[in-house]
N, C-alpha and C positions, 0 to 999 in steps of 0.2 A: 504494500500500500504506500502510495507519496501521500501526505498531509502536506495543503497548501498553508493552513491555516491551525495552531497549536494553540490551542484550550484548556489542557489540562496541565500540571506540572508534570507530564514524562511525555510531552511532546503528542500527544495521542488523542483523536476524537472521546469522546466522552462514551460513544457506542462502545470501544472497543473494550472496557473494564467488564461491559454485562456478555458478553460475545465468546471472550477470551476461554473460559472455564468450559465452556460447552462445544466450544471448536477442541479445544485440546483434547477432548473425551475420544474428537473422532479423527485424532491425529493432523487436525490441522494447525497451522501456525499462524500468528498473526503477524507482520514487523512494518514497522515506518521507518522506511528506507528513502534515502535522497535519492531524486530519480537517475543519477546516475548509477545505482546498485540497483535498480528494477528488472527484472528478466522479462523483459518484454517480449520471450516467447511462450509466455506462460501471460494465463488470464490476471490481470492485476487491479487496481482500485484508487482512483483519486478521488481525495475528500478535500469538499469546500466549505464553510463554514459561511451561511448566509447570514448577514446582519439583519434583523427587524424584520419588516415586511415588503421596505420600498426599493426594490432592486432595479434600479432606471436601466434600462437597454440603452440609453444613449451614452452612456460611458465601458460603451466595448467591455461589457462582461465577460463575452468569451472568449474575445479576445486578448483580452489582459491573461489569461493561460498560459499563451503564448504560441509559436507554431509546433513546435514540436507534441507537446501536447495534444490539440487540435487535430494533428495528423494521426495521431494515434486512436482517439476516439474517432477519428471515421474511417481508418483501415485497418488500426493494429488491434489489440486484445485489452484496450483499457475500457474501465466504466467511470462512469464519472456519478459518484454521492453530491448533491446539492442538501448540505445538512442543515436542517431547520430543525434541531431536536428537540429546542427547550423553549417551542414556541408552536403555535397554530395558528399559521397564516396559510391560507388556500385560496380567499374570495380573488384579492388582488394578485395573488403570486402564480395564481395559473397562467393569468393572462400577460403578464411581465415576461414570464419563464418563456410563453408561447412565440411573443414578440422577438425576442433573442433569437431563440433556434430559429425563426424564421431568417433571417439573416447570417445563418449557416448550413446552409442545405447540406452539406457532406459532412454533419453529425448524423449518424442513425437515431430517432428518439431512445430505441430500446437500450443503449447505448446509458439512459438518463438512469438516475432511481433520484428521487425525491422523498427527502426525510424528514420526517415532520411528526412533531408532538398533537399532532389534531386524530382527536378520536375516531373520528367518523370521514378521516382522508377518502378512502376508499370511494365512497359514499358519494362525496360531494365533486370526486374530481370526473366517477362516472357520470353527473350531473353535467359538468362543464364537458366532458368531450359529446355527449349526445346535443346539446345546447347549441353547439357548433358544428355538428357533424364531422370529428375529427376520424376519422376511420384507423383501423388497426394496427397498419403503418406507422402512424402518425404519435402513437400512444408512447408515453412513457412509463416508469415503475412506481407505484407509491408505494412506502413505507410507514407505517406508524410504529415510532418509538419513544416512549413516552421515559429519559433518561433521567428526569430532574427527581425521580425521587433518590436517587443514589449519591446525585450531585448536594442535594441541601441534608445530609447526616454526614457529619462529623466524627463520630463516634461517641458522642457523650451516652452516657445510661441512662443517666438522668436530664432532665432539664429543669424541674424543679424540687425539692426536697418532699413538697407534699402535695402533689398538684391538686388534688382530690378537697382543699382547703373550703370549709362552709364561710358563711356569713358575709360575702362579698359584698363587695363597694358598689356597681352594679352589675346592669343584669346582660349587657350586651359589651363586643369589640367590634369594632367595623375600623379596618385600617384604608385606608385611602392615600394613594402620592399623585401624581400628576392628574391633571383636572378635567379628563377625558370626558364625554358628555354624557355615559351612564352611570359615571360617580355621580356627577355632581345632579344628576335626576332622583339619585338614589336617596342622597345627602340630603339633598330639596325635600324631599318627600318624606323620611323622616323629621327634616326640622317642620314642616308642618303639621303634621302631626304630634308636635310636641313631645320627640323621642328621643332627641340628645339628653335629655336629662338620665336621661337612663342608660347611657352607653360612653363608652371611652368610645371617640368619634375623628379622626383625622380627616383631610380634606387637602392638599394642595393647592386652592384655589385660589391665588393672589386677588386683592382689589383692582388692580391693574388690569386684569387678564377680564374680570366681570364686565369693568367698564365699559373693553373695546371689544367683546364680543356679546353682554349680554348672555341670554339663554345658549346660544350656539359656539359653543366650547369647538377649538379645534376645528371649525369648520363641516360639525356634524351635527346634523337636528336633532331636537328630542321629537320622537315619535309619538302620538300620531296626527295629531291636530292640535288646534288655536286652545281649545279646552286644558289638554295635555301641559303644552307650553304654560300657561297662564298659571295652573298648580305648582310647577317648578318654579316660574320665577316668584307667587306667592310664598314658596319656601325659601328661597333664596334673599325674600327680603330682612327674614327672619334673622338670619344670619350673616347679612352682607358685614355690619360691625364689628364684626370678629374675625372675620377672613384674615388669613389661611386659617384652616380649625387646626389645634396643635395641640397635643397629649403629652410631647415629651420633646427634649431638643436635638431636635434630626432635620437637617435639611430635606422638605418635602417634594422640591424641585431635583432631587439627585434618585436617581434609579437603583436601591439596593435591593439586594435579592439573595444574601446569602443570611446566614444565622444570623451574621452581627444586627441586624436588623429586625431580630426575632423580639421584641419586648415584652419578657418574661413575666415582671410585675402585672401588666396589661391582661394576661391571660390566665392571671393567677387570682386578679382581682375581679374577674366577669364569671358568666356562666358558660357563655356560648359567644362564637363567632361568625360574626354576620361578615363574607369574605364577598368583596366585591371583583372580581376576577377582572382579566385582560379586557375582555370582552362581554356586552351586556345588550348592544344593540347590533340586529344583524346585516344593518345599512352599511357597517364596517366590515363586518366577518363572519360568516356562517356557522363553521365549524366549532366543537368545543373542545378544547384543550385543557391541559392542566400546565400549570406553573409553580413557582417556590409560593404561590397564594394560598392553592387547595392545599399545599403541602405542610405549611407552618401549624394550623391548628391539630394536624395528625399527630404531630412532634410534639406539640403542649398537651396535649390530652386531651383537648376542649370541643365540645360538640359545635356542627354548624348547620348554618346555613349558606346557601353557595349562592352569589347573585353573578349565574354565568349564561348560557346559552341553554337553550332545552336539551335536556338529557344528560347533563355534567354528572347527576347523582346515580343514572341507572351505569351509566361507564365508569363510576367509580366501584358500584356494585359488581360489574361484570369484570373488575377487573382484583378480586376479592375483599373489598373492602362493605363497612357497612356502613350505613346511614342513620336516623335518627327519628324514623316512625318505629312505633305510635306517637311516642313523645313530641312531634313537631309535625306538623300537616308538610307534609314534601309535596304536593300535587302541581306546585307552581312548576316542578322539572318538565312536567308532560305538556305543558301553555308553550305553545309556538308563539303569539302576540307578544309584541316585546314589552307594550305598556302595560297589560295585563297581568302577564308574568312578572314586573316589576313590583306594579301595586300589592299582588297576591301574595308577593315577598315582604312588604313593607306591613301589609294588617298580619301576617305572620309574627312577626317582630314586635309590632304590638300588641298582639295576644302575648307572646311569651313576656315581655316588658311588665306585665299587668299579675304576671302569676309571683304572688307571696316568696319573700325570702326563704323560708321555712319549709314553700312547697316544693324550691326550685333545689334546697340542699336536700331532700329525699329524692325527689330526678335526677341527682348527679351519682348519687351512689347506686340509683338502676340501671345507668347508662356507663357503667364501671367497665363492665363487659366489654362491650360496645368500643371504649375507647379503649382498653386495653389488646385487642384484638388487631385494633386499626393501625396501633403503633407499633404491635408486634412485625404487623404486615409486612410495613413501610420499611422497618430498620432492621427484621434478619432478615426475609425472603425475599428482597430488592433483585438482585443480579439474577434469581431464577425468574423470577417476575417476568423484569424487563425481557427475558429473552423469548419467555413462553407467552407472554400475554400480548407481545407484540409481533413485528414480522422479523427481526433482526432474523431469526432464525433463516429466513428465507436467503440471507447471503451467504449461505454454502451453494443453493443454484449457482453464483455468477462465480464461485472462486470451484467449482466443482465439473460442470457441465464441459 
């Protein structure tokens, strides 16, 4: 394998730590090797490491390769990974990714595999090639590999001395950083409802950024009409005096994602986490994915709730984890309507906001199970996981065939 792009501290995509133990079983090897050690008469593997979502075709993606490369995926035995692991971008990255190859005709697509943390790649990308009429030719590989749960444990045993702790301070955590337009709908809609008071509540939302966009964060609407709108900025009024909302001193304009960003106190002093994920409306993104978002309250012990795309909790289900019915009405996972689905989150939150100190430290010790399970999951059967519940497996085809 060449790695253009070095992620981890031994030089190596992130995939290759869940890969490694189960290739060795069947006598395969893995190495990142500079491409001038590559046996290029044997099948081999370039890994790219794609940043974000916005991958412009006007600054010679594939070209930046180089030629030798280039030459290789279209006559010799190389494939080329475009690795989006720790991340679920598909709405706009098909059509990016499409635009590029088109401007290289002597890539074979099949040539491509595309790797990505969205659950339901599969799914959404047979969507986009019927959408277009891309025929068989034309198709490239997806992969769903969902690595971030390996990537955010450290190894500690603990994270807090007694997490299981009664008589908290309140009843909810909702972390929030950049000011994306289904936080701050989320935000809104709790402060109108007169729910902050009940929750350790973040927000990134500069006065600055309100001023000159108003309602329309980022350049993306809140769904679905004038009604919709008018509720948010109602909430929004609520709170403009306060902007940014701040729990602790962390710059909420800076992108952390690893433990150090894990705020222990915060999860030790609520009941439940209300997790506002990547993605809330699907005007930006379809697909659902997971992040170090879903990930942090498995690692504190703390029950949630997930404000992500439809079906975030049945693919966490399907991917052995549990959820948190009876105790919490989940039905908002199965609402496609993104306003709906939100609202249905938000009276959720308020029911549980409303339920007794007293009655919520007898639900934490029933839901003991529950979390103890979840974090077993997560921190010893990670690298079997990743391998079995996603497709990695399937890259013995391209190093075997």
């Amino acid at each position: 394998m060449f790695n253009l792009t070095a992620v981890d501290n031994k030089n190596e995509p992130y995939w290759v730590k869940f890969i490694e133990p189960h290739f060795s079983e069947i006598g395969i090897d893995i190495d990142v090797l500079p491409l001038s050690r590559i046996d290029k008469s044997q099948k081999w593997i370039i890994n790219v490491d794609v940043l974000m979502y916005n991958w412009n075709p006007n600054v010679d993606a594939f070209a930046s390769l180089g030629e030798q490369i280039i030459n290789e995926l279209a006559v010799g035995n190389a494939y080329l990974i475009l690795n989006h692991q720790c991340e679920s971008f598909t709405k706009i990255f098909f059509k990016l990714l499409y635009d590029v190859l088109g401007a290289f005709p002597s890539i074979p697509h099949n040539k491509i595999i595309y790797m990505v943390a969205a659950a339901d790649a599969h799914e959404k990308y047979d969507e986009f090639v019927t959408e277009r009429g891309i025929g068989d030719d034309k198709k490239i590989t997806i992969m769903f590999a969902h690595h971030v749960y390996k990537r955010f444990y450290s190894g500690q045993a603990k994270l807090f001395d007694s997490p299981y702790v009664t008589k908290k301070g309140k009843k909810f955590l909702s972390l929030n950083r950049m000011a994306h337009s289904h936080r701050v709908a989320l935000v809104s809609l709790l402060a109108e409802n007169d729910l902050l008071q009940h929750g350790y509540v973040s927000l990134g939302l500069t006065p600055d950024q309100l001023q000159s966009t108003e309602w329309n964060i980022n350049g993306m609407p809140i769904p679905d009409n004038k009604n919709n709108k008018d509720i948010v900025l109602s909430g929004l009024n609520k709170i403009r005096d306060r902007l940014p909302l701040q729990i602790d001193p962390v710059d909420l304009s800076v992108n952390l994602f690893q433990l150090n960003s894990l705020p222990n106190h915060f999860y030790q002093d609520s009941y439940f986490s209300l997790v506002c994920s990547t993605f809330g409306f699907s005007d930006r993104e379809s697909s659902v994915g997971f992040t170090e978002k879903e990930i942090k309250p498995i690692l504190a012990k703390h029950p949630f709730v997930i404000y992500n795309l439809p079906g975030v909790l049945q693919h966490l289900r399907n991917m052995g984890f549990l959820t948190f019915s009876p105790w919490f009405d989940e039905s908002y996972d199965t609402e496609r309507d993104d306003w709906t689905r939100l609202t249905k989150i938000v009276n959720e939150v308020k029911r549980l906001a409303a339920i007794s100190t007293d009655k919520w430290d007898s639900m934490i010790l029933e839901m003991i199970p529950v979390m103890e399970h979840n974090y077993n999951r997560l921190v010893n059967y990670t690298t079997e996981h990743c391998f079995f519940n996603s497709d990695l497996k399937n890259l013995i085809y391209y190093v075997t065939k």
